[in-house]
Structures are given as C-alpha cells and as structure tokens.
C-alpha positions in Angstrom: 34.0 30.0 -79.5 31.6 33.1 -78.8 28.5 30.6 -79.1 29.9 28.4 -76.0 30.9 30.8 -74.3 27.5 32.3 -74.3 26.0 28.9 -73.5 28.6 28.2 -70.7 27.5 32.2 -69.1 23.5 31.6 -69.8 24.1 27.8 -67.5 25.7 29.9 -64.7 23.2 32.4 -64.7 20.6 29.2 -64.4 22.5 27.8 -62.0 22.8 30.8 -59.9 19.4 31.6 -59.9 18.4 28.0 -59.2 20.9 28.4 -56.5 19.5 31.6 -54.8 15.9 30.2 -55.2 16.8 27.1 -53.0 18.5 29.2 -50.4 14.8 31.5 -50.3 12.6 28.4 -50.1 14.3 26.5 -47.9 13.1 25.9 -44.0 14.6 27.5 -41.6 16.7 25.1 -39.1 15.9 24.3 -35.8 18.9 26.2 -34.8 17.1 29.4 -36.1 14.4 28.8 -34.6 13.1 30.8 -31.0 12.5 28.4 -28.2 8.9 27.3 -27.3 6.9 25.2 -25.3 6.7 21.9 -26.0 4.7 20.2 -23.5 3.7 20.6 -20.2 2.5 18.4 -16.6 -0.5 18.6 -15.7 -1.3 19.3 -19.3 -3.7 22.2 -20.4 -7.3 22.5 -19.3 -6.6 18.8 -17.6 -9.3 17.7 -15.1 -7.2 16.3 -12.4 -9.2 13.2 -10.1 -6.0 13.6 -7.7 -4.1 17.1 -7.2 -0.5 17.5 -8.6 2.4 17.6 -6.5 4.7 19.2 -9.0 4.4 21.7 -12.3 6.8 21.1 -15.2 7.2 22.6 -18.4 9.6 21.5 -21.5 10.6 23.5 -24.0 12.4 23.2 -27.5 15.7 24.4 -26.0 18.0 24.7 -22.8 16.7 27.5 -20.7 18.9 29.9 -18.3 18.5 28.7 -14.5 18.9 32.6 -13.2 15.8 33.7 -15.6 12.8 30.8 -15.4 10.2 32.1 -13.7 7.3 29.2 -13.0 4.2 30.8 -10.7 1.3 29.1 -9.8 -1.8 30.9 -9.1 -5.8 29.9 -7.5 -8.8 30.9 -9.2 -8.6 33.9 -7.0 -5.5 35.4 -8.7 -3.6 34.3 -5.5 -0.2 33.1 -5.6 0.1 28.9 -4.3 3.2 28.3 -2.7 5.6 26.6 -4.8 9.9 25.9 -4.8 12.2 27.9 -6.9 12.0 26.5 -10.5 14.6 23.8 -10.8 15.8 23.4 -14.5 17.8 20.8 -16.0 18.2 21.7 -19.7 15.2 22.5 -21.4 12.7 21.3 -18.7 12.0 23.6 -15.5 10.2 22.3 -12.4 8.2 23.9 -9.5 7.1 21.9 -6.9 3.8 22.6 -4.7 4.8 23.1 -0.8 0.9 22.4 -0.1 -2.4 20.0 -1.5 -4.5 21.6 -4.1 -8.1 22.2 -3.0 -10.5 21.6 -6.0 -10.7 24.6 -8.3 -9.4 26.0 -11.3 -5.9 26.7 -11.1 -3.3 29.1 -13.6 0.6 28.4 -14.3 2.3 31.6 -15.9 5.9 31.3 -17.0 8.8 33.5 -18.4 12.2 31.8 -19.1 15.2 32.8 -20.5 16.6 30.2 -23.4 20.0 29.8 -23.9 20.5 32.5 -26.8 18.8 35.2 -24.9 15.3 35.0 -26.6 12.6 35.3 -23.8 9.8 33.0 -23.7 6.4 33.6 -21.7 2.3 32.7 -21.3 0.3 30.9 -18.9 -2.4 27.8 -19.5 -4.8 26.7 -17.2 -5.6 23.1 -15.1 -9.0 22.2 -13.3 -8.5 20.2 -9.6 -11.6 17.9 -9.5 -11.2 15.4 -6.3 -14.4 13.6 -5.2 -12.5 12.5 -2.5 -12.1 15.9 -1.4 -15.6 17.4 -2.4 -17.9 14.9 -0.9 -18.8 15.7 2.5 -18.1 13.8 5.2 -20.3 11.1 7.4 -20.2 13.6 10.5 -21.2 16.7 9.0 -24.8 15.5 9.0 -25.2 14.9 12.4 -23.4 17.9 13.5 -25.1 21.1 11.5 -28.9 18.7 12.7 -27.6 19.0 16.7 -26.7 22.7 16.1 -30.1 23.6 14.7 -31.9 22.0 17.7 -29.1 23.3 20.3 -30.4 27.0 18.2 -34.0 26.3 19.2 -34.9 25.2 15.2 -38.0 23.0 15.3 -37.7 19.9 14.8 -39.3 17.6 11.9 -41.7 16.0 15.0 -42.8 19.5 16.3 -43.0 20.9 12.6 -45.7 18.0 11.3 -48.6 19.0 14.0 -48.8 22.2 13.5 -49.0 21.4 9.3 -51.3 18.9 10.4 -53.6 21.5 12.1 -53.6 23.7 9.2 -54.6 20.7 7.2 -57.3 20.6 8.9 -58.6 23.8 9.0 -58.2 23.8 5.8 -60.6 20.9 5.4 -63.1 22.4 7.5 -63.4 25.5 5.4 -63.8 23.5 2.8 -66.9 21.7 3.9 -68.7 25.4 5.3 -67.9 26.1 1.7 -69.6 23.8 0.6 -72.0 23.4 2.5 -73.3 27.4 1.7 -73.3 26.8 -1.9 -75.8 23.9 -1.7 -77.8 25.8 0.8 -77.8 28.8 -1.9 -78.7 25.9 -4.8 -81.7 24.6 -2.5 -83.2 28.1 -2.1 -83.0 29.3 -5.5 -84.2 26.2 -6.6 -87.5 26.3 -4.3 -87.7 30.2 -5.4 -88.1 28.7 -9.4 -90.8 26.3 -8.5 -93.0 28.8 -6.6 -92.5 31.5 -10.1 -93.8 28.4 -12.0 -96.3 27.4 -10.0 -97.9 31.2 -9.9 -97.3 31.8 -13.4 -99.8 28.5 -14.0 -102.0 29.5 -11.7 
C-alpha cells in the first residue's frame, strides 16, 4: 500500500510540473496582447503617381474615438489640413481638405485602444505626380517675352557679336603665324651665311 501510494504522489508531482511547464511556454493570446498597427493607406515609403485624398490606419484592436489623433505633415514639418479622425472600430480615417503638391509627406498618430493602452509613431509617403511636375506648354513662351520685355539679348543679337570675336580670333591667329615663319626665314638665312664663312 506505501509503494502505490508513493507512485500515485511521484505521477502528481509529474503531472503538476508538466502542468506548470505548459502554462510558462505557452503564447500569450491575442487578448493579452497591446494593440498595434496593422496596416495602413497610402502604405509606407509608397511613391504615389496620383495624390491621396484620404489617410487611414488599422490596427489590431477597437480604438477610443475621443483619443485618435491622425496629423498629416509636409516635408517642411508643416501641418496639411485634414478632418477630425473618423474611427469605426479598429480603423481611423483623416481625410485631406486640399491636393497634395509632390513632396515627401509624414503621418504621425497616437490612439487610444479600447483597454486603455496608447499606441503612437509616424511613417512616411512620397507624392510623385508627373502630371503635376511637368511644366506647362505656356511657360516657355512667357519667361522668353519677359527676358526680351527686360532688355536680355536675344539669340539673333547674341550670334554677331560671337561671330566677331570669332574672327578676331582668326586674325590673331594668322599675325601669329605669320611672325613665327618670318622668325624661321631669318634664322634660317643667318645659318647659311655662318656656313658659308666658316668654308671660306
């Protein structure tokens, strides 16, 4: 009787510790866990051909309307005009009162989930319209009449004056020239009369 009861106490104690070992190593449940971003539109460092009209942001749980906080800020650190974050359970929404100019752009958020636990952090988005950074068909003509309305030269009264210096140019050239095989001619006449006295 001892003996089993000593093998019934030494299976509890396994038991036990088996027990206590699979309460340690277990995951912790989604209900432990703090909320956190899940995902997020326009998403991070996105290169956007057309700008957004509206920022949204879900997270792993429902958030508190009174405490989400969504700002949107320019590559200036200045604030965009935006509406009051909208939330409807664990997403929260901003939309963007103006267009986005291209640029690099910021969204920083701090919201409130349902247990209390605050949540914040910012990620950033790139506007990249070629629509909007090509210039336009007028500009040309525009920025040429305001150079000649400032009294700029123009390309037709430009090219004879760099067509006379051209030319002077040239002409230096040939005086040049000219010297050096005046120079040659003399020194050359000077080595025949030495040779012709040194024979003599």
């Amino acid at each position: 009787m001892p003996t089993r009861i000593r093998q019934l106490s030494c299976a509890g104690l396994v038991a036990a510790v088996l027990a206590a070992m699979a309460v340690l190593l277990a995951p912790a449940t989604p209900a432990a866990a703090h909320n956190s971003l899940q995902a997020v539109n326009p998403a991070q460092d996105a290169r956007l051909s057309t700008p957004p009209t509206q920022i949204t942001l879900k997270f792993l749980q429902k958030l508190d309307p009174a405490f989400t906080t969504i700002v949107l800020s320019d590559a200036g650190q200045q604030k965009v005009p935006t509406s009051e974050p909208t939330v409807a359970g664990a997403t929260g929404t901003v939309t963007i009162s103006q267009p986005l100019a291209n640029g690099n752009y910021t969204v920083a958020y701090r919201v409130v989930s349902a247990d209390g636990h605050p949540v914040q952090g910012s990620y950033s988005f790139t506007v990249a319209d070629p629509a909007a950074s090509a210039p336009t068909a007028s500009a040309a003509p525009s920025v040429a009449a305001s150079a000649a309305g400032n009294g700029a030269a123009s390309p037709a009264s430009v090219s004879p004056a760099a067509s006379s210096r051209r030319s002077d140019g040239s002409g230096q050239m040939l005086l040049v020239t000219g010297g050096i095989a005046l120079v040659a001619v003399v020194a050359g006449a000077v080595l025949v009369l030495r040779r012709r006295r040194a024979t003599s």
